[in-house]
Residue, then its C-alpha position, 0 to 999 in steps of 0.5 A: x181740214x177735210x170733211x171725211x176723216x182719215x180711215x185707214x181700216x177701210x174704204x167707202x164703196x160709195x160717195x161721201x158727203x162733204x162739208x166744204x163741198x155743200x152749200x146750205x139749203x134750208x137755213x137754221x131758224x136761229x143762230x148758235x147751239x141748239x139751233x138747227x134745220x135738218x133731219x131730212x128726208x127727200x123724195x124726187x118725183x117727176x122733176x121736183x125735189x121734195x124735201x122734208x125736214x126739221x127745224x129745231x130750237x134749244x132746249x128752253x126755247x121749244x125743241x123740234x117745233x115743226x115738220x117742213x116739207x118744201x118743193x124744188x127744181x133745182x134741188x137749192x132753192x126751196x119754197x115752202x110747200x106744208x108745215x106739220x105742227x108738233x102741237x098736231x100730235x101733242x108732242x113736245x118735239x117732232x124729229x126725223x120725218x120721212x115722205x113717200x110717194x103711195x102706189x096709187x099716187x097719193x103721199x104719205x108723211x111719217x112723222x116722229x113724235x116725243x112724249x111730254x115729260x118722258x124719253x118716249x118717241x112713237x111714230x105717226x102717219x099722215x096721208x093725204x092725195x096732195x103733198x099741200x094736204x098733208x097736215x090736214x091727212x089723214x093720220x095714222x099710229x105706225x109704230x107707238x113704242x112702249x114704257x121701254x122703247x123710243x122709236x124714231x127717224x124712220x128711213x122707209x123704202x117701197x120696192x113694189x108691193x114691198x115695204x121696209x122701214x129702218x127704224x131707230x130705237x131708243x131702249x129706256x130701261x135706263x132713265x140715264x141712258x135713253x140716248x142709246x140707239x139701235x136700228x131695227x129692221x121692220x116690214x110691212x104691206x100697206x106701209x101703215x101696220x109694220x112687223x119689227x123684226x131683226x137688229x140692222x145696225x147696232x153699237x160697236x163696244x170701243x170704236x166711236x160708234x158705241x153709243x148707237x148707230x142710227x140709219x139714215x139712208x139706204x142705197x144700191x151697193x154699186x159694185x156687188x148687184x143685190x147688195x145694199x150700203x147704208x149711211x148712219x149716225x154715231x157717237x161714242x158718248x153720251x156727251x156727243x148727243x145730238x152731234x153725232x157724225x156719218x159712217x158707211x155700213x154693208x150688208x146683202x139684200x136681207x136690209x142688216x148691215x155690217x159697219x166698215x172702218x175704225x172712224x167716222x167716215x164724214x164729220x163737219x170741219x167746223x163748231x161740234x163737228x156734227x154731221x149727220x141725218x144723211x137723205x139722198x134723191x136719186x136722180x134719172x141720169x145717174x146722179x145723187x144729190x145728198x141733204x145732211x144736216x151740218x154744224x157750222x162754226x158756231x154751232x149751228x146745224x143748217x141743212x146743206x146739200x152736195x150734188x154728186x155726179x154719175x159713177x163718183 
C-alpha cells in the first residue's frame, strides 16, 4: 500500500513524504502506542542538519517529556547536541518545537508548552549564542494564550527583517473539544512579540480534514514565483487525535492558504496510519530532505526522514 493516497480531486504542485521510501532517524524511546519521537523541525546551516524534536510517552507514563535537538552531516545519523526539559517551564508536556538561526548568528528555540491540569498551551523562547546553550538561554513568553486558547507547533519563517509564524490554535470553549485546530497567521520584527493576525488554514466541514488543519511546513510554489505551498496535519475526527495525516494546501504570498483535493495526500501503511509534523531542510543543490514523524505497525511513531532529489 502506497503512503500517498489516491486523490482524484487533485495533484500535488509538490513532492510528497513517503513512508516506504524513508528511513528512521531518531528512534522512539518505547515500543507500542503512545510512544513517539517527532514533531520536528530543522534548520540547515552551513553543512549541518539541526534537528529538533519531541520524544513522547503515553499518557500514564509522562506525555512529551523533552525537547531534543541533535546535530548531523549526513542528515541520518544524528548525535545529541541539547535537551530541553519540560520541567524547565512547569509543563506537563512539551510538543512541537521549532529552531532559527537569529540575524546576528545567534539561535533561538521555540518551545511548546501545556499547562498541568488544563488544555491550555502557550509558547516560549529560548535564546542563547550557541545551539549547546539553549536550555540555558535566555527565555522569553511569545505567544501565552489565554482561558479560551491553546496555541502550538509553531512553524516560524525569517525572510530579512521579516518574521512569520503558523501557529496552531486550539479553541477551548468547548472542554470536549479542545482538540479542534486551526492555523493562524502571526507577524512580528524581532521574532519575540508576534502580532496574530489572519485564519491561514482552517477545518473544512465533511472532508477528512474537518477536525483541524495544522501547518507543518512552508515552501516556495515551485512552479508560480511569489506563491506559497504548505503541508499540513488533519483529521476528521476527534477519535483520529494525535494520528492525523498530510495534506498539501496553496495560497499567494499573503502566508493564507487553500487546501487542495478530497484525501489526505500522504498517510503511513502501517499501525494508525499516522503521518504527520512534515519539517524540511532545504538544501544548496536544489534538494530536500523531508523529517515526519510516522506510525509504524504497531503503533509507534519514529521520526523518519526521505531525501528528495533536485526538481522532483
Amino acid at each position: 500500500m502506497p503512503s500517498a493516497t489516491e486523490n482524484t480531486a487533485a495533484t500535488s504542485p509538490v513532492p510528497l513524504p513517503d513512508h516506504s521510501a524513508s528511513q528512521v532517524a531518531v528512534r522512539a524511546p518505547g515500543s507500542g502506542p503512545g510512544w513517539w519521537a517527532g514533531a520536528a523541525g530543522v534548520a540547515y546551516e552551513d553543512g549541518t542538519y539541526w534537528l529538533c524534536y519531541r520524544l513522547r510517552r503515553p499518557v500514564e507514563a509522562g506525555r512529551g517529556v523533552a525537547s531534543v535537538i541533535a546535530a548531523s552531516t549526513d542528515g541520518v545519523h544524528f548525535r545529541e547536541v541539547a535537551v530541553v526539559d519540560r520541567d524547565m517551564f512547569g509543563a506537563a508536556s512539551l510538543e512541537r518545537p521549532a529552531l532559527v538561526r537569529r540575524p546576528d548568528g545567534g539561535w533561538r528555540l521555540y518551545v511548546s508548552c501545556s499547562t498541568p491540569g488544563s488544555k491550555h498551551w502557550w509558547i516560549e523562547a529560548l535564546d542563547a549564542d550557541t545551539v549547546a546553550d539553549l536550555p540555558q538561554g535566555k527565555r522569553s513568553m511569545v505567544l501565552p494564550g489565554d482561558d479560551l486558547t491553546a496555541v502550538k507547533d509553531p512553524v516560524v519563517m525569517r525572510d530579512g527583517d521579516a518574521w512569520r509564524m503558523w501557529v496552531c490554535v486550539h479553541p477551548l470553549d468547548d472542554p470536549d473539544a479542545t482538540d479542534r485546530m486551526t492555523t493562524y497567521l502571526a507577524t512580528s520584527e524581532d521574532g519575540l512579540r508576534w502580532d496574530v493576525g489572519p485564519v491561514a488554514l482552517a477545518a473544512r466541514p465533511g472532508r477528512w480534514d474537518a477536525r483541524g488543519a495544522r501547518v507543518t511546513a512552508v515552501v516556495a510554489h515551485p512552479s508560480s514565483p511569489g506563491d506559497l505551498v504548505a503541508y499540513y496535519d488533519g483529521r476528521a475526527t476527534a477519535e483520529q487525535n494525535w494520528h492525523e495525516t498530510t495534506g498539501v494546501a496553496t495560497g499567494g504570498g499573503d502566508g493564507t492558504f487553500t487546501a487542495l483535493g478530497t484525501e489526505p495526500f500522504a498517510r503511513s501503511p502501517e499501525g494508525d496510519g499516522a503521518l504527520r509534523y512534515l519539517a524540511i531542510a532545504a538544501l544548496p543543490d536544489g534538494a530536500q530532505r523531508f523529517y515526519f514523524e510516522s506510525s509504524d505497525a504497531d503503533g509507534t511513531h519514529q521520526l523518519r526522514t526521505q531525501l528528495i532529489p533536485p526538481s522532483s
